[in-house]
Structure formats: structure tokens, C-alpha cells
C-alpha positions as CSV (number, residue, x, y, z in Angstrom):
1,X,148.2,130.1,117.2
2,X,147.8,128.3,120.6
3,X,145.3,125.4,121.2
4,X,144.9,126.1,124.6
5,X,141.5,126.1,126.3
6,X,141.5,127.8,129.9
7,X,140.8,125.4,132.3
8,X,137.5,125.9,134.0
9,X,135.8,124.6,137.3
10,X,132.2,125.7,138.0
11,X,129.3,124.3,140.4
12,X,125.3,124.3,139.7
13,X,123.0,123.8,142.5
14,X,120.2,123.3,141.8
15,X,116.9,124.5,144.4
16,X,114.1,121.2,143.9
17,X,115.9,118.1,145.4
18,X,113.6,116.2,143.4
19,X,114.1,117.1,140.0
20,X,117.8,117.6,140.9
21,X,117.2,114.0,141.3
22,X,115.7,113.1,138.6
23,X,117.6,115.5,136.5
24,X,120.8,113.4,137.2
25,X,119.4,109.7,136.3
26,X,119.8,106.8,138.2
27,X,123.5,106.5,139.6
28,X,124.4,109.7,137.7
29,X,123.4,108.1,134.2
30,X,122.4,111.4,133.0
31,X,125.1,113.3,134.0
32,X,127.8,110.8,133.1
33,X,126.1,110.9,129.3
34,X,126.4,114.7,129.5
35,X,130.1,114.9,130.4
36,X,131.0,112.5,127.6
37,X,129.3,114.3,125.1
38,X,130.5,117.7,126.3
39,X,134.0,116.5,126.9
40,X,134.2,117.7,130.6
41,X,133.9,115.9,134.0
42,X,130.9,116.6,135.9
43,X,130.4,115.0,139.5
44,X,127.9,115.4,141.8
45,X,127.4,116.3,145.7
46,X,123.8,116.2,146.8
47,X,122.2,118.8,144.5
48,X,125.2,120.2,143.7
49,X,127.3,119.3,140.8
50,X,131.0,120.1,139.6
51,X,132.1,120.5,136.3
52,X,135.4,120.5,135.2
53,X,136.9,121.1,131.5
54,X,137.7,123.8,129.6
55,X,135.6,126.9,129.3
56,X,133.7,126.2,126.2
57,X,132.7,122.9,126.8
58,X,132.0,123.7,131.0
59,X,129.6,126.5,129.3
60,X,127.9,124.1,127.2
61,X,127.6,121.3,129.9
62,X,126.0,124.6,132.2
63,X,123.8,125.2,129.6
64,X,122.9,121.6,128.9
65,X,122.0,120.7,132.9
66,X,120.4,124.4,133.2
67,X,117.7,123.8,130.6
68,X,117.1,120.3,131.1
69,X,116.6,121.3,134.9
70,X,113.8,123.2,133.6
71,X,112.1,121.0,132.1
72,X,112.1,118.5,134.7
73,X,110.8,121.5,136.6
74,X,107.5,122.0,134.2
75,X,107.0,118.1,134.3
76,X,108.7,117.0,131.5
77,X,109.9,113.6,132.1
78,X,113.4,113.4,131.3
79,X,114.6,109.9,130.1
80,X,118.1,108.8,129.1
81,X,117.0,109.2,125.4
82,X,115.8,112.7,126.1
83,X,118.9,113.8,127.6
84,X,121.3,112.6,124.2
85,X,118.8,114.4,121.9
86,X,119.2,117.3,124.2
87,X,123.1,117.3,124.6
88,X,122.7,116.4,120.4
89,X,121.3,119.8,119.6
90,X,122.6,121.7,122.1
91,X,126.4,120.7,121.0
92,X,124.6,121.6,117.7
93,X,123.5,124.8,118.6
94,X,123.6,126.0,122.2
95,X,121.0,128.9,121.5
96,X,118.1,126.6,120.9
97,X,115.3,126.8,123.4
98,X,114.3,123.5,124.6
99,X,111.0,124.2,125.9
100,X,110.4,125.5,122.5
101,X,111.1,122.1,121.4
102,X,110.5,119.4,124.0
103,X,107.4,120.7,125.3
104,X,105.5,121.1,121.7
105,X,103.0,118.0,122.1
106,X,101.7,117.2,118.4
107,X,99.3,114.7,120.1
108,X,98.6,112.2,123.1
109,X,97.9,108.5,121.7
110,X,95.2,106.1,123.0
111,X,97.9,105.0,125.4
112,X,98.5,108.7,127.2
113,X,101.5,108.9,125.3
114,X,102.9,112.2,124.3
115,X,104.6,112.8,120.9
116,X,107.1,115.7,121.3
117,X,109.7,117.0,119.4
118,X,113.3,115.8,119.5
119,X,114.8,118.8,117.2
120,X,114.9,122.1,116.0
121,X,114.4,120.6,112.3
122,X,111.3,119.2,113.8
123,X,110.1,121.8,115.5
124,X,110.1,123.9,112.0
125,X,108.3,121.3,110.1
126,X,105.5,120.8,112.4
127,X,104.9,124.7,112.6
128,X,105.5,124.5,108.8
129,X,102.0,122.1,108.7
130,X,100.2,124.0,111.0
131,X,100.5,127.3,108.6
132,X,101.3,125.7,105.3
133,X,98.7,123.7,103.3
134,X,101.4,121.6,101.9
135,X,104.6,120.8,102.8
136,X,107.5,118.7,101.7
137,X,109.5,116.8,104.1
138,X,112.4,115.7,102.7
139,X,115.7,113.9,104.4
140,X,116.8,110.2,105.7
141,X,114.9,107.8,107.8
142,X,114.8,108.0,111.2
143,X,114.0,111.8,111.3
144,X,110.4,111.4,112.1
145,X,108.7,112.8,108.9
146,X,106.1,110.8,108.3
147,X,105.3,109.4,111.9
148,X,104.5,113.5,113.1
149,X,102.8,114.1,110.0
150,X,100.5,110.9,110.7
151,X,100.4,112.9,114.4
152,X,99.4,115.8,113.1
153,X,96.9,113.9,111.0
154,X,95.1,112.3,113.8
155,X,94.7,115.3,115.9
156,X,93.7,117.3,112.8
157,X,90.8,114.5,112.6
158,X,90.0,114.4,116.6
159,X,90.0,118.0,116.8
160,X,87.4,118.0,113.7
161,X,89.8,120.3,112.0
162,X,89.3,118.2,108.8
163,X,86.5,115.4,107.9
164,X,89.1,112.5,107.1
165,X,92.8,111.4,106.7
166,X,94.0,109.9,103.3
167,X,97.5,108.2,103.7
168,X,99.1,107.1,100.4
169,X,102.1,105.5,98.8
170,X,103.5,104.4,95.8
171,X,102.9,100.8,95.4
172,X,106.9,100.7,93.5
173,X,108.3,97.3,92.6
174,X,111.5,97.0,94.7
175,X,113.5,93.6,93.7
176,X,110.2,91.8,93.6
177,X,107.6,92.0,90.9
178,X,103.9,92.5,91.8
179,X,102.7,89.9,89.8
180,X,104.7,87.5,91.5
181,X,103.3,88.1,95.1
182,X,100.3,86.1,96.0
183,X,96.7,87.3,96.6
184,X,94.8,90.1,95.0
185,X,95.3,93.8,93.8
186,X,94.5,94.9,97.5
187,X,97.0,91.8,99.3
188,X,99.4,92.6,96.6
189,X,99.7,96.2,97.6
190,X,98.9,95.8,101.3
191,X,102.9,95.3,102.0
192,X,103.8,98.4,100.6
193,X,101.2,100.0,103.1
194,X,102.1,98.3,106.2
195,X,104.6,101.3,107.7
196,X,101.7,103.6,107.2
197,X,99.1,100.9,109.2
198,X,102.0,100.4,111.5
199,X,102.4,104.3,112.2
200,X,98.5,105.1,112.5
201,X,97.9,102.2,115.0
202,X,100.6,103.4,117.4
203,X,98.6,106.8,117.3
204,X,95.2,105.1,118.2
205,X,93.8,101.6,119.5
206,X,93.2,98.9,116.5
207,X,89.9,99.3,117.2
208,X,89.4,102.8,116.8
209,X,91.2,102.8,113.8
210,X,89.4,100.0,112.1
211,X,85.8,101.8,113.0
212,X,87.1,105.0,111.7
213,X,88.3,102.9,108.1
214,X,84.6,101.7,108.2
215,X,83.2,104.8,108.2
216,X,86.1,106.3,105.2
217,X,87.4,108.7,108.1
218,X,90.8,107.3,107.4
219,X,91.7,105.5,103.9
220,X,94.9,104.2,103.0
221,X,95.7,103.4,99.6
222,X,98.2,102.9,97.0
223,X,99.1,106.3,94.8
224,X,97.5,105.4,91.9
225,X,94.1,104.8,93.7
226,X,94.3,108.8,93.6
227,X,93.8,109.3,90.5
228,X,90.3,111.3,89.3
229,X,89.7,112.5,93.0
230,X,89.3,115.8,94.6
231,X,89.9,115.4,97.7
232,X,88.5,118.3,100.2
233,X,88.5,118.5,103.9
234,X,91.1,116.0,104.5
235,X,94.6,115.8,106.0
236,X,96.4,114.0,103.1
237,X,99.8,112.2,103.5
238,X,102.2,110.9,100.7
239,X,104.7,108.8,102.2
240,X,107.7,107.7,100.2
241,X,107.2,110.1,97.8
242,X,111.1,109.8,96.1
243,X,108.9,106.8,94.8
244,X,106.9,108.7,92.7
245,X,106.7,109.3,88.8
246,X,106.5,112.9,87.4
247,X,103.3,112.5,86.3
248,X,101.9,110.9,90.1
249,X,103.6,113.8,92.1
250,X,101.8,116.1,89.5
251,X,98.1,113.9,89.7
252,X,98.7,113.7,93.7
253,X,99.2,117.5,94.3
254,X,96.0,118.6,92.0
255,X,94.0,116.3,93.9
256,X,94.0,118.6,96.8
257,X,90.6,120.1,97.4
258,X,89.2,122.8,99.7
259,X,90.2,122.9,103.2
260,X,92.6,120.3,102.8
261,X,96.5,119.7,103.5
262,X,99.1,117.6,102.4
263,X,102.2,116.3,103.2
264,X,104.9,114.8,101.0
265,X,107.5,113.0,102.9
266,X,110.4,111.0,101.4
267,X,114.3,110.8,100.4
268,X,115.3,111.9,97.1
269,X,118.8,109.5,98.1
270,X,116.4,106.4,98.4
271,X,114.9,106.0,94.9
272,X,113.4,102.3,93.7
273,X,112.4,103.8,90.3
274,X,114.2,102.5,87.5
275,X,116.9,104.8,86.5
276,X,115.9,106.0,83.7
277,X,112.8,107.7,85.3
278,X,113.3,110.7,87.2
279,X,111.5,110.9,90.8
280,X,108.7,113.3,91.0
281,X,109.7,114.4,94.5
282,X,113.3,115.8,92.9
283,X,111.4,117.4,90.0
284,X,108.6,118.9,92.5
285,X,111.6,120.3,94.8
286,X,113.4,121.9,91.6
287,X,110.0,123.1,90.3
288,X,108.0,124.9,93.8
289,X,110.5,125.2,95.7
290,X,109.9,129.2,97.1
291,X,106.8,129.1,95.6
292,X,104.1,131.4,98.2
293,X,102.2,128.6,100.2
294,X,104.0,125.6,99.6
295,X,106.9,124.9,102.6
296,X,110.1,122.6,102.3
297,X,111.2,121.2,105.3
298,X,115.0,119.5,104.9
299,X,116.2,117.0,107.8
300,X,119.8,115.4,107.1
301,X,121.9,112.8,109.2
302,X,122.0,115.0,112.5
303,X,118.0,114.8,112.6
304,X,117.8,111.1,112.9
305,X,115.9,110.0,116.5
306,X,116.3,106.5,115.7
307,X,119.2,103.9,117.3
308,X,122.1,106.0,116.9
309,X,123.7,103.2,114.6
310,X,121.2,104.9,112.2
311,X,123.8,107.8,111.6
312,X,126.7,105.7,111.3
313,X,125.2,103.8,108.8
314,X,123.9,107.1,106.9
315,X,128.1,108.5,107.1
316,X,129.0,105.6,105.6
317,X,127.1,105.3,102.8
318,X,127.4,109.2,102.8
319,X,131.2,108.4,102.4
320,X,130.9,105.9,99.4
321,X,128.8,107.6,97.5
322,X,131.8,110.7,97.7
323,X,134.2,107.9,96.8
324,X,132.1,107.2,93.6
325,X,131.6,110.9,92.1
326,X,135.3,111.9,92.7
């Protein structure tokens, strides 16, 4: 069988000068990011642009500059980040919908920020909280888990959907004893926290968040703090739940009260529990999974949105770990 791919020259022109503009990045920078991932040459001629390459890749550079032209058109600002998670899934998956994705806002921070969605895993596990009452989100770092479901949290709270948010973690010994860190119970465990704080202050002013700790709209503590609680008409978040023991994921999830949601996030590849105790987020996935109400969400390597030295480091671990089970 031949490898030959029919050559292919097409042109896009595009109507708004403006986007056009904007849609092509200073000097080109967009388009120049779009032809090397696509694997085709793409020049441009006021707001017209050539692209050259073989059919199937042309297409998928076409399809590419066509849907990120509209949403430049509906006033979605398009930044170099936004176009490689855009030519990411695309090469992915040229059906998806972009609009269905990019222009989902989960919530506009203190600083008029929007948080949008970079994926289509994302896409599905934010529509998975908004109609399931718990959900499991379960892949990597970097692929957003707990930072929408801390979104989804806040706007759950602002839009008085729920009366408070309860974030939680295990407080897990990871190379460093408890006992040996200085302080009290509450500095002790205050590290193991500190993502959570980190994620709810970049939702909402230090201020605000500190009043709304005052007044026990938002708690954060360590998973065992759980325990004896019914918690109703809250938006509750487990974070690092890999972390957890058998008997915390079972105390966590019959804490959940009327009205109330939760979210389990974590990486059953990422465990700091001794070996010889299983994780209570593998058991939880082997025991509900496709039970009616309860939704798994899985993100893998392709879903991360962090520094894209993220993935590479995730392949090559990936790749030792296949070295040691062969």
C-alpha cells in the first residue's frame, strides 16, 4: 500500500478584518503554531490565508482556523495558549465543537476572570457536577479537576445554590512525619491544605474568602475532621482522594446530607499510603462505578492544561513503569 497523501493547496478568507487579525496572533504567532502542529504551511495575505500540505492535515488546519474564527467572532479572546489547546483536541478529534467547550464559563473571579474549558474531558466532568450529586474525578495533575470543581463550588455558593463549601483532604504523611513538624494540630495540617487555600483565593479576593470562613460558609479541613458529620446543603470537595483509607472514602461519602454534592478528585497512580493499605479512591472506583447517580469522570495525559513539559514528564514515567511490569 502507498503512503502517499495528495497534495493540497486551499485559501480561507475570512469577512471581519479584525478578528482575522486577531485570529492570526501577533506576526502570525497563531498561525505559525497551527501549521506546526497540523504539519502543513499556512501563510497569510491580508485576510486571506494559504495552506499547503496534504489533504488530511490542510482539512484539519481548515477546520482548526474555521472554528477558532468563530470564536474570536462571539468575543472569545483567543490567546496563544488557547490556540494549542485548540489545535490539541482538534488533532485529537476534529468533530469536537469548540463553542461547546471554550465558551462554557464555570465562573468569573473577583478579578473578571473567566474560567472556561480547555477539553472535551472537561467539558464532560463539569456537566457531570451540574447533574450528578457526586462525582469522581480521577486522572493526572494538571487536568484541572480540582481547580473547576472549587469553580463550580464558588458559584454553587454565590448563586445560593447551596448554604456552604467544605473542602477536605487527607492530612497523609509523605516522607515527613507529623509529629515532627512544628506548631499545633491545625499548623501541622495547614501544609497539607495549602493547594486547596491556594485554589479558592484565586476564585475570590482574600478578603472575601476569610469573611465567608468567619461566618462557616466555607471550611477547609483535614479528612478526618469529617468524621460524625452530616453534612447538608453544601458543595463538598475531597481533594487527593488516592490518599484516602478504605474506611475514610467510606466515612466521607455517608457524610453527604440533603441537597448536597460532592466531588472526589485524585490519582489512583499517585498514592502516599503505605503499601500495604489499599487507597480508598481504587476500592470506591471498583465498588460504584455504574452505580445510578454516582458519575466517573477519567482525564489521562492528553487532558493536562499545565506547561506542556507536564506530559512529557507523565510519558516518561508512563514508560518506566511499563519497563517494570514486563
Amino acid at each position: 500500500m502507498s503512503n502517499y497523501q495528495e497534495h493540497a493547496r486551499s485559501e480561507l478568507t475570512f469577512q471581519d478584518a479584525h478578528a482575522a487579525s486577531e485570529l492570526f496572533g501577533v506576526h502570525d504567532g497563531n498561525l505559525k503554531r497551527i501549521a506546526e502542529a497540523a504539519g502543513v504551511t499556512i501563510s497569510a495575505r491580508g485576510d486571506t490565508v494559504f495552506i499547503e500540505g496534504d489533504t488530511i492535515a490542510s482539512t484539519l488546519a481548515a477546520n482548526i482556523l474555521n472554528q477558532l474564527y468563530g470564536l474570536v467572532r462571539d468575543g472569545y479572546p483567543v490567546f496563544a495558549k488557547d490556540v494549542e489547546y485548540a489545535t490539541h483536541v482538534l488533532c485529537r478529534d476534529s468533530r469536537v465543537n469548540l463553542k461547546e467547550i471554550f465558551l462554557d464559563t464555570v465562573y468569573v473571579t473577583s478579578k473578571k476572570r473567566s474560567i472556561t474549558l480547555k477539553n472535551p474531558n472537561q467539558k464532560d466532568y463539569i456537566d457531570a457536577i451540574r447533574n450528578f450529586d457526586i462525582v469522581f474525578g480521577i486522572g493526572p495533575a494538571g487536568t484541572g479537576k480540582t481547580y473547576l470543581a472549587m469553580a463550580m463550588a464558588v458559584a454553587a455558593l454565590a448563586k445560593k445554590k447551596v448554604s456552604r463549601i467544605v473542602l477536605t483532604r487527607p492530612a497523609v504523611e509523605a516522607g515527613e512525619a507529623l509529629g515532627f513538624l512544628p506548631g499545633d494540630l491545625a499548623e501541622k495540617v495547614n501544609p497539607y491544605l495549602r493547594p486547596l487555600y491556594d485554589a479558592l483565593h484565586d476564585m475570590m479576593s482574600f478578603e472575601k474568602a476569610s469573611a465567608l470562613m468567619q461566618q462557616d460558609s466555607i471550611e477547609v479541613a483535614p479528612l478526618a475532621f469529617m468524621r460524625g458529620r452530616t453534612l447538608n446543603d453544601s458543595f463538598i470537595i475531597l481533594d487527593e482522594a488516592q490518599n484516602s483509607t478504605t474506611e475514610q472514602m467510606k466515612m466521607f461519602l455517608t457524610r453527604i446530607g440533603f441537597n448536597s454534592k460532592a466531588v472526589i478528585t485524585g490519582d489512583i497512580t499517585q498514592s502516599d499510603l503505605p503499601s500495604n493499605r489499599p487507597s480508598g479512591l481504587i476500592e470506591a472506583k471498583e465498588l460504584l462505578y455504574g452505580i445510578d447517580g454516582i458519575r466517573f469522570v477519567f482525564f489521562d495525559k492528553h487532558d493536562v492544561v499545565r506547561h506542556k513539559l507536564v506530559q512529557k514528564i507523565i510519558n516518561a514515567y508512563e514508560l518506566q513503569e511499563t519497563r517494570k511490569n514486563r
